[in-house]
N, C-alpha and C positions, 0 to 999 in steps of 0.2 A: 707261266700264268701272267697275262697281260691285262692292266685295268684302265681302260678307257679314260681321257681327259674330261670328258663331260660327268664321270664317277666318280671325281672327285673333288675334295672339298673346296669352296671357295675362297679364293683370293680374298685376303684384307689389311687391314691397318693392325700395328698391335694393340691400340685402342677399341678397336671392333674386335677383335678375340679377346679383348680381356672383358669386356661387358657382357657375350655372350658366354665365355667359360663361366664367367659369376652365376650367371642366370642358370646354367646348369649343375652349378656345383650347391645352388640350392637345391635343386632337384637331387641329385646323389646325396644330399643329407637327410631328406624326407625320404628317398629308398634307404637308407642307411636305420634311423627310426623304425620303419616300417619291418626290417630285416630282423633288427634287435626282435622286436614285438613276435613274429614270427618265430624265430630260435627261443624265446623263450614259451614259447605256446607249444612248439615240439616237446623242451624237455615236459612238460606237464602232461604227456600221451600216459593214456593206460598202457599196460604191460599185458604179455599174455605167455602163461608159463608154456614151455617147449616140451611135451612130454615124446616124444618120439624119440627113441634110442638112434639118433644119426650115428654112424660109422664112414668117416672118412679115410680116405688111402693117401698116406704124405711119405717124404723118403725115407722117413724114420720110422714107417709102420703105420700098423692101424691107430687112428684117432677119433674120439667122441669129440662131439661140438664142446661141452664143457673142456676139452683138452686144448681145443684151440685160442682160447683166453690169456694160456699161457702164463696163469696163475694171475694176470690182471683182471679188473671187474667191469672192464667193458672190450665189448669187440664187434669191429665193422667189418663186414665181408662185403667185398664187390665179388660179384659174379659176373664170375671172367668167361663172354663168349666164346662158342668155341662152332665154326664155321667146317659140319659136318662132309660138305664138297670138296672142302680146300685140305680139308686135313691139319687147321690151323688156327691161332686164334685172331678175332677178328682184327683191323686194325685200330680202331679206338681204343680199346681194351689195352691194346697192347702199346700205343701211345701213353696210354696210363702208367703201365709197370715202368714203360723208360722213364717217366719224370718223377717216380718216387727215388725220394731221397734218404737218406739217414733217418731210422725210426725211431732214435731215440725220445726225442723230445715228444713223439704221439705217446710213448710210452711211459714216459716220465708222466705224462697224463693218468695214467693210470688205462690206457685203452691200447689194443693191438688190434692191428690191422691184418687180415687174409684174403686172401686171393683163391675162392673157390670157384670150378668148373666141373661139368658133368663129365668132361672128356677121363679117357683112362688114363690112368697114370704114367705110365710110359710114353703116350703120345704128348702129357703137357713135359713130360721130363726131356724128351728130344727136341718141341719146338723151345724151351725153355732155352736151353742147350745151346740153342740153335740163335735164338736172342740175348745169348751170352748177360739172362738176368741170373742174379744172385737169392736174388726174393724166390723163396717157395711160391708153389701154386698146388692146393689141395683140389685133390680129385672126392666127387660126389658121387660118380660112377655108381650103376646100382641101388642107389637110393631113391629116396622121395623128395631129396630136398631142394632142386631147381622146380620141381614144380607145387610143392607144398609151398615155395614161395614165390610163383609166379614170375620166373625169368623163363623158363624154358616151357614154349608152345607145344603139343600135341594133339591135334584136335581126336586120333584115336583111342587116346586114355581117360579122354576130356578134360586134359589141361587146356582151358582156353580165356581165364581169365588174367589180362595185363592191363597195370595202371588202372588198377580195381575197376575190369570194365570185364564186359563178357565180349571177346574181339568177334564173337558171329554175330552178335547185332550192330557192330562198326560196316560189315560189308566191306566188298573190297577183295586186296590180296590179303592182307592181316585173317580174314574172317575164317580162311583155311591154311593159314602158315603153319610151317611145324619145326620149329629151332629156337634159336635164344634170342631172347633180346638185352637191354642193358637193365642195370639195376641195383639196389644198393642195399644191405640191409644189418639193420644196429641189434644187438641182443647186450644183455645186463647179466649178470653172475652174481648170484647168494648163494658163497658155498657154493654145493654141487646142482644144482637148480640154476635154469638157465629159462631167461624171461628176454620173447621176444618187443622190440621197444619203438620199431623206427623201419618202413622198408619205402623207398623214392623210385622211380620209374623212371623211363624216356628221359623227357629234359631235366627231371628233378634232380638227376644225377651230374649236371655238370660239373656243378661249381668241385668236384671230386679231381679237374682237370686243371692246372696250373697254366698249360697250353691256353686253353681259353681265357683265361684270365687275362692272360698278359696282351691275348690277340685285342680280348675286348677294347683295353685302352688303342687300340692304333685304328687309323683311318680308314683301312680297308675289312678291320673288325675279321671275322671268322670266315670269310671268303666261303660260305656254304653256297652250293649250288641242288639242282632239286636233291640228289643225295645230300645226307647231312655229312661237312668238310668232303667235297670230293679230291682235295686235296690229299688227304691220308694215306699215308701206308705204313707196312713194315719197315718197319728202319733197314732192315737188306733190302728195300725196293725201291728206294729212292734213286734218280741217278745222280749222278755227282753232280 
């Protein structure tokens, strides 16, 4: 991937990038404010009790939602694509599980993290295998629960609302798609009562990627082209 001299940033003095780095580093303190303001206006969302007996399928057996907490009082489920053509899961997704690191300290928080997908068990347990990760990935297989929360499209079940919208009055290809998209979603734990808290969409879901993070500060930023990173793959798809 090659980026054009006219792409990039201009030539200066380092008195002329220190006056504009200031000028924006006001600005990244007024989003920093802004952020706070927002994180805390999330934690004040209503709650909404889960009464559907989910049963998930993980290597150690069958599992309730309430099971996957892990005996902690909070837990994030990213619902992990799973790209029904390829047999595989997508590559963002799976960018994601390579840069999780040590969970202690989420844990120490008092929250655990999972990784659910509709795909069956055995097929996340070979691609899993196959991406030599260590982290689980629970399967929802059989349930309701990619589309009771709105990751996975069907327009013949009438799963068809994402990013709390109804995708057939977007028009388009979305308006009849039928698979998963991205998505993130928070539940809370009393006892055995389990209260949904928090679910992000689409772009909501980034800042979930350290990837982006880090691309953000550099000059060529996240190299998206009209696919979002078409840079991305499987870490076995890369070439050397």
């Amino acid at each position: 991937m090659t980026t054009l001299a006219s792409e990039l940033p201009a030539v200066a003095s380092r008195d002329e990038w220190l006056a504009a780095r200031l000028e924006l580093l006001r600005k990244e303190k007024e989003h920093t404010r802004m952020r706070d303001a927002l994180n805390a206006e999330r934690r004040r969302l209503p709650m909404v009790k889960v009464e559907k007996d989910y049963r998930f399928q993980t290597s150690n057996g069958e599992r309730r939602l309430v099971d996957l907490f892990e005996g902690r009082q909070q837990l994030v489920i990213h619902h992990f694509m799973w790209i029904d053509r390829a047999g595989e899961g997508c590559p963002g997704c799976s960018m994601l599980v390579d840069t999780v690191g040590n969970l202690v300290h989420l844990n120490a928080a008092n929250t655990t993290l999972a990784f659910v997908s509709r795909a069956p068990l055995e097929q996340l347990e070979g691609f899993r295998a196959r991406m030599g990760w260590t982290i689980p990935i629970v399967s929802s297989a059989g349930t309701d629960f990619n589309f009771d929360f709105h990751v996975t499209l069907d327009p013949s079940r009438g799963a068809t609302t994402y990013n709390f919208r109804d995708v057939r009055e977007m028009g388009g290809t979305i308006a009849s798609y039928a698979g998963d998209l991205p998505g993130v979603s928070v539940f809370l734990r009393d006892g055995e009562d389990v209260y949904h808290t928090y679910s992000a969409y689409a772009r909501g879901t980034e800042h979930e990627s350290n990837v982006f993070g880090y691309l953000d500060f550099t000059p060529l930023g996240r190299q998206d082209g009209r696919d979002v990173q078409p840079w991305a793959r499987l870490h076995d798809r890369y070439e050397s």
